[in-house]
N, C-alpha and C positions, 0 to 999 in steps of 0.2 A: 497587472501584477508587478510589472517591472517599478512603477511610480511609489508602489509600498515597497518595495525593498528598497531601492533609493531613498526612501525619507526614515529608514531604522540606522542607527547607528552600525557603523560597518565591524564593530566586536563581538554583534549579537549574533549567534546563529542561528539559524531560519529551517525550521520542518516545514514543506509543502502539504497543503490537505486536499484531495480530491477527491471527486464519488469515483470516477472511473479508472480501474488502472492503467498505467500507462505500458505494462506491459505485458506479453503475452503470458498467460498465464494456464495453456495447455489442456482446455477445457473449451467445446465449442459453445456454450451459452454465454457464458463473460471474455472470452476472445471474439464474438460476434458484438460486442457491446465495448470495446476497447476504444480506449481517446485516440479521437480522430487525429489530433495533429502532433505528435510526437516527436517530431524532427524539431517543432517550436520548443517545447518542452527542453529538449537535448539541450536547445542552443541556449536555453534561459539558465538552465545549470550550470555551463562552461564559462555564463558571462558572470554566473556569485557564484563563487567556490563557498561562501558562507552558509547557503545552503546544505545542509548535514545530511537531508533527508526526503524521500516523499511518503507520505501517509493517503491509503487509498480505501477502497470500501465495494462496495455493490456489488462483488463476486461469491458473497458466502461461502468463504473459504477463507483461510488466514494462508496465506502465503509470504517468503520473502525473495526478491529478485534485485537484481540491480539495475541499475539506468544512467548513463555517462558518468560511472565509479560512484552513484550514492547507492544509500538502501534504498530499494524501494520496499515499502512494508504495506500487507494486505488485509485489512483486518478479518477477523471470519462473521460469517450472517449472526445478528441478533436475533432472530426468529429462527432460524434453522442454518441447516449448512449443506454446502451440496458436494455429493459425494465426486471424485477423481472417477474417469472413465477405465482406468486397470484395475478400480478395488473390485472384489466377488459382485458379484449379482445381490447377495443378502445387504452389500455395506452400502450399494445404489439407492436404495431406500433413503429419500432427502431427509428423511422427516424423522427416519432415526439416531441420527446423529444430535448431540446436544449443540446449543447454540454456543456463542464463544465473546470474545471479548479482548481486545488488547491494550498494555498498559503501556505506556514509551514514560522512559525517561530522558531526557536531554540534560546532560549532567553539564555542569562549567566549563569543563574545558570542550564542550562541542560534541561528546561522545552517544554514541544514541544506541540502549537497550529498549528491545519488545518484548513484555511478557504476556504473553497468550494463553486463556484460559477458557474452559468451558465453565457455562451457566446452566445445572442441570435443574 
């Protein structure tokens, strides 16, 4: 990863894409399945500040958190979404929830919005 950022021109800024999030996200099914090495991650952030962002996925959920001062942004499941362990008992039901979708824009000057949508 480091040798692609290295060889982009250093005005570009750079969104991160992974399957797994890199962070805890409060849920023991995708906190059981969370990137193993994170501390690398940290240290890959703090050496490009150009990096604006990370974009992550396999949680079915849409979530956003941070991670050495970026977003981290979670997209929600394309098939289904999985319910938080505080909602009702009725809203646990995976399969009830609409799936979702997220849009990012990375505008010019480095700014980075997600909009989040359900797919019903």
């Amino acid at each position: 990863m480091r040798r692609t950022l290295d060889e982009l021109p250093e005005d570009i800024p750079v969104l991160l894409a992974m399957h797994h999030p890199p962070v805890r996200l409060h849920h023991p099914l995708p906190d059981r399945l969370a990137l193993d090495n994170v501390e690398d991650l940290v240290a890959l952030l703090e050496e490009y500040p150009r990096v604006v962002g990370v974009l992550a996925g396999h949680a079915h959920t849409g979530a956003a958190a941070t991670l050495a001062g970026r977003p981290v942004l979670v997209a929600p499941g394309v098939t289904s979404t999985l319910s938080m362990p505080w909602e009702t008992e009725e809203a646990r039901a995976v399969r009830t929830r609409p799936p979702g979708i997220a849009f990012h824009v990375l505008a010019e000057d480095a700014s980075l919005t997600t909009h989040f949508r359900s797919v019903p």
